[in-house]
N, C-alpha and C positions, 0 to 999 in steps of 0.2 A: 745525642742525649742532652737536653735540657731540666730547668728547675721550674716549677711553677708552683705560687702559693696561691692554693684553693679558697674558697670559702671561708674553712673552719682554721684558716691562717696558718694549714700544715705546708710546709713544701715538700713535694712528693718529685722525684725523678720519673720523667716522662721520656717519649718520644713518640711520632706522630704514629695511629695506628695501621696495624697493613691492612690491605682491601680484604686481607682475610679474613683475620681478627675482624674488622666490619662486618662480613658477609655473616659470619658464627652468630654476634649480636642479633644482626637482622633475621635469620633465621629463628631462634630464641622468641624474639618479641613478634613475629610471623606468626609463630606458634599460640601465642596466648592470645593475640588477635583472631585467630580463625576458632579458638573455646569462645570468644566473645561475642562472635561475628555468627555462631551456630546458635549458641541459647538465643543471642537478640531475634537471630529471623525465626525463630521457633516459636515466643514470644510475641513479634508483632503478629506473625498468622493466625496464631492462636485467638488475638486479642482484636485488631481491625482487620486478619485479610491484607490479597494483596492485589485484587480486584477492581476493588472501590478507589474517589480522588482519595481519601482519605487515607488507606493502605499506601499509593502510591507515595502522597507526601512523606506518611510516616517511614518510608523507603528511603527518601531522599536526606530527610533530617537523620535517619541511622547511620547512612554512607557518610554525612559530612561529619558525622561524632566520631566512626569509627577514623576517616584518615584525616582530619583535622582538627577536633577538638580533644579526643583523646590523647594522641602525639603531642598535640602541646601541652595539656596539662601535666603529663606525664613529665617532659623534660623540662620543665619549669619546677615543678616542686621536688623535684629529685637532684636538682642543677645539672641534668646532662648525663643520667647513670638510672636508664631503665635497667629492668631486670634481666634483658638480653646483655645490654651492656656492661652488666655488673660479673655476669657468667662470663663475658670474653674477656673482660678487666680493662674494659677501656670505658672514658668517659669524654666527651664534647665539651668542649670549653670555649670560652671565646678567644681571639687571635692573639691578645694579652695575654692572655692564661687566666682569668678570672672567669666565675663561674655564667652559663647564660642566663640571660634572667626571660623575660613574656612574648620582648619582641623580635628576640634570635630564633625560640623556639617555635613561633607563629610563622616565621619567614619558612624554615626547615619543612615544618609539617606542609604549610601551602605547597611552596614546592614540590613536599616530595610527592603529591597528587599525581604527577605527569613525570617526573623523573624514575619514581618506585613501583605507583599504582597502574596508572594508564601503561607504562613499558615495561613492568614487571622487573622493576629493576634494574633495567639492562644498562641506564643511561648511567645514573648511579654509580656501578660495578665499574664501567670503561673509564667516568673522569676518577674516582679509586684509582685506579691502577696507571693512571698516567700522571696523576698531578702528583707534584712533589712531597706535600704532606698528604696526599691521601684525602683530597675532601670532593665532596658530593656540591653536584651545582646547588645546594640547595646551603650548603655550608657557604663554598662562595659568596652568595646573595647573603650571608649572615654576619658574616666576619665570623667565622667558628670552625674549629674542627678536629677529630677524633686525634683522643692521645691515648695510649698505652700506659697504664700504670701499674707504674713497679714496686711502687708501696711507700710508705711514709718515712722520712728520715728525720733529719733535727729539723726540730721549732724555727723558724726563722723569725728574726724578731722585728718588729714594726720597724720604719723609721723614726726616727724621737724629734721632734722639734726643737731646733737650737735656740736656748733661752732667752739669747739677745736679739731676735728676730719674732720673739712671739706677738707681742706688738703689733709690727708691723704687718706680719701674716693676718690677722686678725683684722686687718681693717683692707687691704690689699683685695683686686678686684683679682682675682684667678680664672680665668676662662675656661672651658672643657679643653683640655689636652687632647691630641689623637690617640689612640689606646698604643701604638707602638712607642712613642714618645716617651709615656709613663712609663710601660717593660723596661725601657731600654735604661730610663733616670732609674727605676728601681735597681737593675740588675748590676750598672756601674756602680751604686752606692753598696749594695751589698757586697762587691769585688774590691771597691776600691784600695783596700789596704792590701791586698794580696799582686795588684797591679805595679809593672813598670812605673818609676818617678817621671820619664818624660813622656807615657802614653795615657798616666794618666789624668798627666795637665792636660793635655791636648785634647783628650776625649774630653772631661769634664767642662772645659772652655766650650768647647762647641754645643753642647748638653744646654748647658748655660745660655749661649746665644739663642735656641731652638727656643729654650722654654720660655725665652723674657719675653716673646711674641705674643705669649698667653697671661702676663702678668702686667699690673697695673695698681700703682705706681711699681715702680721698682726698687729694692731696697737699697739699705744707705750706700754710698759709696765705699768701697775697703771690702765688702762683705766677698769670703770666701766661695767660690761657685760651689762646693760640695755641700756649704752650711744653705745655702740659697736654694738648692736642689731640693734638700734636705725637710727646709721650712715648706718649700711648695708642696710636699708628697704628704709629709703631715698634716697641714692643714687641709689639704683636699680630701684626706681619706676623715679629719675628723668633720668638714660639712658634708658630709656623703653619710656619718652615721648619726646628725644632727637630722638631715634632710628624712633620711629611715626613721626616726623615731619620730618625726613630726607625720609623715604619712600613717604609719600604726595607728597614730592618737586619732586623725581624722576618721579613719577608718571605723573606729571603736565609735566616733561621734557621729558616723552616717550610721552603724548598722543602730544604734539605740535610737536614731529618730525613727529610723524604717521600723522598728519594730510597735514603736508605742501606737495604740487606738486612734483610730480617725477624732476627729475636731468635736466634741461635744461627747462623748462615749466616755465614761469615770473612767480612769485606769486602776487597776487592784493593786498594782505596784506604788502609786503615789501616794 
């Protein structure tokens, strides 16, 4: 049993899921696939045939929507909790425990072409049930995979930036971290008062040594490992919702160019 805080900054008690609970999921989302997979072919016959190059194309671009682009859109804007998923009560997370975002669940869906489609799952099912957490080659190749959720408990709270370091955090080069690295700094700061006094120097020293590899300059001299861990996880988490909210704003300023009228056309809007 572990803790992991999701998205929406709840920490929920997990554990990895069994190849059952998977199998339940996958059957579930199986299901609303083959309602999708019946009207679409009903629809293209109807509409081009499946006769003609143009039937066939329109074949081909169905099959890659149904096992690839669907799959992923679905576990991107759900973060990892289709509606099979949500009925067994498990959800896909990435190795850290934070939510997947386009290119875990693009890796998943590719994947599971040949793992799920072409072997009808069997490949799937065998690494389930043998790997330790329960993940699918396809999770593997993602850094992800399936947890059991047991429901929401207390709020865990951010870590806060220690005010004598904000400075320095603030101008300080921080490199991407490996995602076990960050777990592991997050998990010991959230523990550390409940920890042994000399395991958790020891852990925190070594934490320490791991994370200065990713830091630049390094702060002042005296500065406690826990305040320095501390300074690194908040500031990282606040250019990650600096870098989010500058992506949104572009976003907004590509789809208004995409929309306005070609080059000499009045706009009614101006």
């Amino acid at each position: 049993m572990d803790q992991v805080v999701i998205g929406e900054g709840v920490a929920l008690d997990i554990r990895a899921a069994s190849a059952a609970s998977r199998l339940l999921g996958a059957l579930v989302d199986l299901a609303l696939l083959a309602v999708v997979i019946v009207v679409g072919a009903i629809l293209l016959n109807q509409t081009v045939g499946w006769s003609d190059d143009l039937g066939q194309i329109s074949a081909v671009v169905f099959l890659a929507t149904i096992m690839i682009v669907l799959p992923t859109a679905v576990d991107t804007l759900t973060r990892g909790r289709s509606l099979g998923k949500v009925s067994a009560g498990i959800r896909i997370v990435r190795d850290d425990g934070g939510p997947i975002v386009f290119r875990q669940a693009f890796v998943r869906a590719l994947t599971g072409v040949v793992e799920l489609w072409l072997t009808f799952g069997v490949i799937a099912l065998v690494c389930s049930m043998v790997h330790p957490q329960g993940k699918r080659v396809g999770d593997i190749l993602a850094g992800t995979y399936a947890v059991r959720v047991r429901g929401a408990s207390t709020v865990r709270r951010p870590v806060l930036m220690p005010p004598q370091l904000r400075v320095w955090a603030a101008a300080a080069d921080v490199a991407r971290m490996p995602d076990g690295l960050a777990l592991a700094v997050r998990q010991f700061l959230a523990r550390a008062a409940t920890m042994h006094g000399p395991s958790r120097v020891e852990l925190g020293t070594q934490l320490t040594r791991e994370v200065q590899r990713y830091v630049q300059p390094l702060p002042p001299a005296g500065t406690h490992p826990e305040a320095f861990l501390a300074a690194v996880l908040a500031e990282r988490r606040e250019r990650e919702i600096r870098a989010g909210a500058r992506t949104v704003v572009r976003q907004r300023q590509e789809v208004a160019l995409l929309s306005r009228l070609p080059h000499g056309v009045p706009d009614p809007e101006s």
